[in-house]
C-alpha positions in Angstrom: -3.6 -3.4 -4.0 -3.5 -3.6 -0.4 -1.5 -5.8 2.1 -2.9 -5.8 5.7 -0.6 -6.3 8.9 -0.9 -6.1 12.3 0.0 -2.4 12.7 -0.8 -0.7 8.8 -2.1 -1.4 5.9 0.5 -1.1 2.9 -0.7 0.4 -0.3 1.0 -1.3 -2.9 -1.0 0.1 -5.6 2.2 1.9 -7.1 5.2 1.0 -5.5 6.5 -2.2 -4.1 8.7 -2.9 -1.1 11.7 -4.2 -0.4 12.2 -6.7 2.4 15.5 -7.4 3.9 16.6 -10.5 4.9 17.9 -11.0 8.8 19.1 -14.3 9.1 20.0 -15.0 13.1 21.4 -18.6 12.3 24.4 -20.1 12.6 24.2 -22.1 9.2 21.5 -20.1 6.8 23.2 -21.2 3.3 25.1 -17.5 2.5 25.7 -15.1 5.7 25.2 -18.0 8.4 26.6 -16.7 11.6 27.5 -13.0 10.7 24.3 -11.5 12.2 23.6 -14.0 15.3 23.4 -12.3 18.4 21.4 -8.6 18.9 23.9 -6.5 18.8 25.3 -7.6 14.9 21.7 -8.1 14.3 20.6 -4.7 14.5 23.7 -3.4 13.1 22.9 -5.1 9.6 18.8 -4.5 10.1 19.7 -0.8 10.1 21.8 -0.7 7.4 19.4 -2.5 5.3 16.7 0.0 6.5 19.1 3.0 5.4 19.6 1.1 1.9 15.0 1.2 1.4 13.7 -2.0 2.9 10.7 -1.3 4.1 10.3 -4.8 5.6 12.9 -6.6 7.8 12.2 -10.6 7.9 13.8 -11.6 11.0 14.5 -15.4 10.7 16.0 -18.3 13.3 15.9 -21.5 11.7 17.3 -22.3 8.4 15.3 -23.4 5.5 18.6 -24.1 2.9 18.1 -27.5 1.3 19.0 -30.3 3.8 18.6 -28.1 7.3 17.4 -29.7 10.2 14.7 -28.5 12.3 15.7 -26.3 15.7 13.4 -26.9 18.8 10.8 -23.8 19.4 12.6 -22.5 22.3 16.0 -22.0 20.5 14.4 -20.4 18.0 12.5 -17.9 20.5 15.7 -17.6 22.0 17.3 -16.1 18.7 14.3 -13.8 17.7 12.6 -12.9 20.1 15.4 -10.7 21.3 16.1 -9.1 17.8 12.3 -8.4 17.2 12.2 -6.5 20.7 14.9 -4.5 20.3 14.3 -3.6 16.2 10.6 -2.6 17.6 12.2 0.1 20.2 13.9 2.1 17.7 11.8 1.6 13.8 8.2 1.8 13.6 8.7 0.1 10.1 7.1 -3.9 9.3 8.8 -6.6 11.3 8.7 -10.2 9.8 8.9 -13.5 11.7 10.1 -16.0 9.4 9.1 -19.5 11.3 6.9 -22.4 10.3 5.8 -22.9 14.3 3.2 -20.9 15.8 5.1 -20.7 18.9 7.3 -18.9 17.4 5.0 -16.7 15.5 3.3 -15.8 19.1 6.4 -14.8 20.5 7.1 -12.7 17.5 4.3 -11.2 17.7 4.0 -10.4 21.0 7.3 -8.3 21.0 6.2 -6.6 17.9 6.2 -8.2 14.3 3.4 -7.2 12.1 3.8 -10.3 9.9 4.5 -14.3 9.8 6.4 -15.3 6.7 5.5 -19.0 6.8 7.7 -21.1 4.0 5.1 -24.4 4.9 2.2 -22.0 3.6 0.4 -22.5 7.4 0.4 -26.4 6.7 3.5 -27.8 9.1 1.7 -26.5 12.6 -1.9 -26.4 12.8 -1.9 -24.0 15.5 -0.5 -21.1 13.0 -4.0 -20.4 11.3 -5.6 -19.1 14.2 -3.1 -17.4 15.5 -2.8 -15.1 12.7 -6.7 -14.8 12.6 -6.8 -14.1 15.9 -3.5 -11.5 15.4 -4.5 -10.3 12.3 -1.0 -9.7 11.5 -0.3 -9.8 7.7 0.8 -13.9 6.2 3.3 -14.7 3.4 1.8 -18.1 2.3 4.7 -20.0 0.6 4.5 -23.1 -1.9 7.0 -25.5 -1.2 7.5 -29.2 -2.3 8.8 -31.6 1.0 10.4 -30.3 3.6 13.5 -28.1 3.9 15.5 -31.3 4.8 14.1 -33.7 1.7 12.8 -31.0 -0.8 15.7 -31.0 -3.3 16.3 -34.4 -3.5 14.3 -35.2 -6.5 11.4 -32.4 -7.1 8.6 -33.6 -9.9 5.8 -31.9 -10.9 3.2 -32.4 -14.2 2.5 -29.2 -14.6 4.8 -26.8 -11.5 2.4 -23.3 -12.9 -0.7 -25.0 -12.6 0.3 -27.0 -8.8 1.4 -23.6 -7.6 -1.2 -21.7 -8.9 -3.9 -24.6 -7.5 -1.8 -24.2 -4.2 -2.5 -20.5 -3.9 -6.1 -21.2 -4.6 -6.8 -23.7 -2.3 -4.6 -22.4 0.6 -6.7 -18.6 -0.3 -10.1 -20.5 0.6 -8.9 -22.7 3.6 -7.2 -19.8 5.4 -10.2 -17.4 5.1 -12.5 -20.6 6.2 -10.3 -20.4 9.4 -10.9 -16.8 9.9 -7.8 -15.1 8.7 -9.0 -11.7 6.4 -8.2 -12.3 3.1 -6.4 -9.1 2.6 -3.5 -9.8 5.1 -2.3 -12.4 2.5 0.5 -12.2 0.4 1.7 -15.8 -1.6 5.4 -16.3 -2.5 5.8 -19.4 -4.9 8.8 -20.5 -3.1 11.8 -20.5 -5.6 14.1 -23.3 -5.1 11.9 -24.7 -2.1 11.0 -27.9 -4.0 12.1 -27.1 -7.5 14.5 -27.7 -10.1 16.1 -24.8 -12.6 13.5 -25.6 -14.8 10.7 -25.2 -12.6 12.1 -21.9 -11.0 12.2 -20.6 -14.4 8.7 -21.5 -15.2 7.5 -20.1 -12.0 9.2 -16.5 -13.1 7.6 -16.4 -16.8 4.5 -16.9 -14.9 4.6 -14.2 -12.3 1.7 -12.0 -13.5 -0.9 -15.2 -13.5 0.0 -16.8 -10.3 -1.5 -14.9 -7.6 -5.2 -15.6 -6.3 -7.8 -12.4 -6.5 -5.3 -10.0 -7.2 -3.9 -10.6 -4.0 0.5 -9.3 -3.8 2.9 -11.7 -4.7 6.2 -12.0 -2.7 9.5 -13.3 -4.5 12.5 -14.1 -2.4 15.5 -15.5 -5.1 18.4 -13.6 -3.1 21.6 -15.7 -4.0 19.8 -18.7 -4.6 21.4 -21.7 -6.2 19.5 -21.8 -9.4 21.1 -18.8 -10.4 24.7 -20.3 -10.0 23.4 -22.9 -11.9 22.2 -20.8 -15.2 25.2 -18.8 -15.2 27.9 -21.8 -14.6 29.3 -20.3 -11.1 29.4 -21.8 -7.6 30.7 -18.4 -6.3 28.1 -16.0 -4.2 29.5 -12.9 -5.2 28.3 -13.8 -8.9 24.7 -14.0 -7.9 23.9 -10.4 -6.6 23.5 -9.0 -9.9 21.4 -11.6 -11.4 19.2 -11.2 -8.1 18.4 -7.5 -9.1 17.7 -8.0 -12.8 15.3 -10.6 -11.9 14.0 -7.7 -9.1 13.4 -5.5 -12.4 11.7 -7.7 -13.9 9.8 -8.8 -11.4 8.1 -6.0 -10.5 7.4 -5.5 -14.5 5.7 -8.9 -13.9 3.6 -7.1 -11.1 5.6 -8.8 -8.2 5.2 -5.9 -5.3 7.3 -7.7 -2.5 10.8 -8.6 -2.9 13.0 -10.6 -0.5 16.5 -9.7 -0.7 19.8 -9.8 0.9 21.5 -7.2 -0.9 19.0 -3.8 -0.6 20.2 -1.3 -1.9 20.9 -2.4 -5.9 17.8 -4.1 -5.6 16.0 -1.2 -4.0 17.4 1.2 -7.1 16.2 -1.5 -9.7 12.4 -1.7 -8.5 12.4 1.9 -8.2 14.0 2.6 -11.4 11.6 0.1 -13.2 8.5 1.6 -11.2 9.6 4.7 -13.3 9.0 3.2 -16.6 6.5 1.9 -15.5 4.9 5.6 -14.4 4.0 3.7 -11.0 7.1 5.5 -9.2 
C-alpha cells in the first residue's frame, strides 16, 4: 500500500504512521490557543516529531462543532508561517489542514506535501485542480453539514453504506479531475456529522470502508463521543481511550492515525504491528 505526496511516496505496506496534530487557533475545541504563533508552534511540532509522528497536520481554522468560518487571509496568516519554518529544519510530511484552496496553495508553496480536506474537496471547487496540478497527497474526509450545523441533528439510513458510497463516488470524481489515484487517503470523519452510534458503526467497519485498497486515515484524538461512552466531560479521561482505539485500528488495517497525544499512541500502533508480524 502506497500513499503518494508531493515530495515521497510512503510505503504503508507494514507499518502505519502517526500524524500529529498542530492546531494554530485560538478556539480548536482542546489546546485552542497553546500553540498559536511560530515560535510555540514549532516547540510542540518538534516534540511530537521526537515522540514518532511522521506527519505534522498543521491546521488554522477550527472545525469543532459550531466554529465559524475564518477568511482565507487569516488563515494564511496563521500557517503559512509555521509550514515555512517546520520545512527549514524537518524533511518529514507537512499537512495543511484547510477546506479553501487558497490556503492549500499557500501551503504548498512553503512546503506541505499534503492537503487534509475535512469537506472531502467539495466546499471550494478550486481545490481539485490544485492538488492535480501539485500532486501533493489528499485526505478526503466524509462529513455530514458543515462544521457550524453538523451536530445539530445528524441522520443517516444506513451511515457504513453513505460513507462507504462517499468514498466511492468522491474516488471516481477526483481522478476524473486529474488527481492520481494513489495520492488519496479517505478519513470517515468521526464526529463530523455523527452521533455515538454512528461513530461506533463507522469503527466496526474500518476494514470495509476504503475504496481500492486505498489507506484509511482516523483522527478520534479527544473527541467528544468518547466522553460520551465513558460518562466523563473531562479531557484528561479521553487520552487513553484514544490509543486503544489506535490499537485497534490499525488491527482493522487503518495505516494513518491523527492524534494529539503521540507518543502512547505511537507505542500502541507499533506494539500491535508486532502481533501483527507487520512491525
Amino acid at each position: 500500500m502506497w500513499w503518494k505526496t508531493a515530495r515521497a511516496r510512503l510505503d504503508l505496506s507494514r507499518r502505519g504512521m502517526i500524524m500529529g496534530i498542530l492546531n494554530v487557533t485560538p478556539d480548536s475545541f482542546s489546546d485552542g490557543g497553546r500553540h498559536a504563533g511560530v515560535e510555540a508552534a514549532l516547540a510542540h511540532a518538534r516534540r511530537m516529531i521526537g515522540e514518532g509522528a511522521g506527519i505534522i497536520d498543521i491546521g488554522g481554522e477550527s472545525t469543532r462543532p459550531g466554529a465559524e468560518d475564518v477568511p482565507a487571509g487569516e488563515e494564511i496568516a496563521r500557517t503559512r508561517p509555521v509550514v515555512e519554518a517546520l520545512r527549514a529544519e524537518w524533511d518529514g510530511c507537512l499537512s495543511i489542514d484547510t477546506m479553501k484552496a487558497e490556503v492549500a496553495a499557500a501551503a504548498l508553496a512553503a512546503g506541505a506535501d499534503i492537503v487534509n480536506d475535512v469537506s472531502g474537496l467539495t466546499a471550494d471547487p478550486a481545490m481539485a485542480g490544485l492538488c492535480a496540478e501539485s500532486g501533493c497527497g489528499v485526505v478526503v474526509m466524509h462529513m455530514q453539514g458543515d462544521p457550524r450545523t453538523m451536530q445539530l441533528a445528524p441522520h443517516y439510513e444506513d451511515v457504513v453504506g453513505e460513507v462507504r458510497g462517499f468514498f466511492a463516488e468522491r474516488l471516481d470524481a477526483l481522478t476524473a479531475a486529474g488527481i492520481d489515484p494513489e495520492t488519496l487517503c479517505f478519513d470517515p470523519g468521526i464526529g463530523f456529522g455523527k452521533t455515538v452510534d454512528h461513530n461506533l458503526a463507522l469503527l466496526r467497519a474500518l476494514p470495509d470502508l476504503a475504496p481500492h485498497d486505498r489507506p484509511l486515515l482516523l483522527g478520534v484524538s479527544r473527541k467528544s463521543f468518547i466522553g460520551r461512552v465513558l460518562g466523563s466531560t473531562d479531557l484528561a479521561d479521553r487520552t487513553w481511550p484514544t490509543v486503544a482505539i489506535t490499537a485497534w485500528a490499525r488491527e482493522a488495517g487503518v495505516r494513518i492515525h491523527r492524534v494529539h497525544d503521540v507518543r502512547p499512541n505511537a507505542e500502541a500502533l507499533r506494539m500491535t504491528e508486532a502481533i501483527l508480524g507487520a512491525g
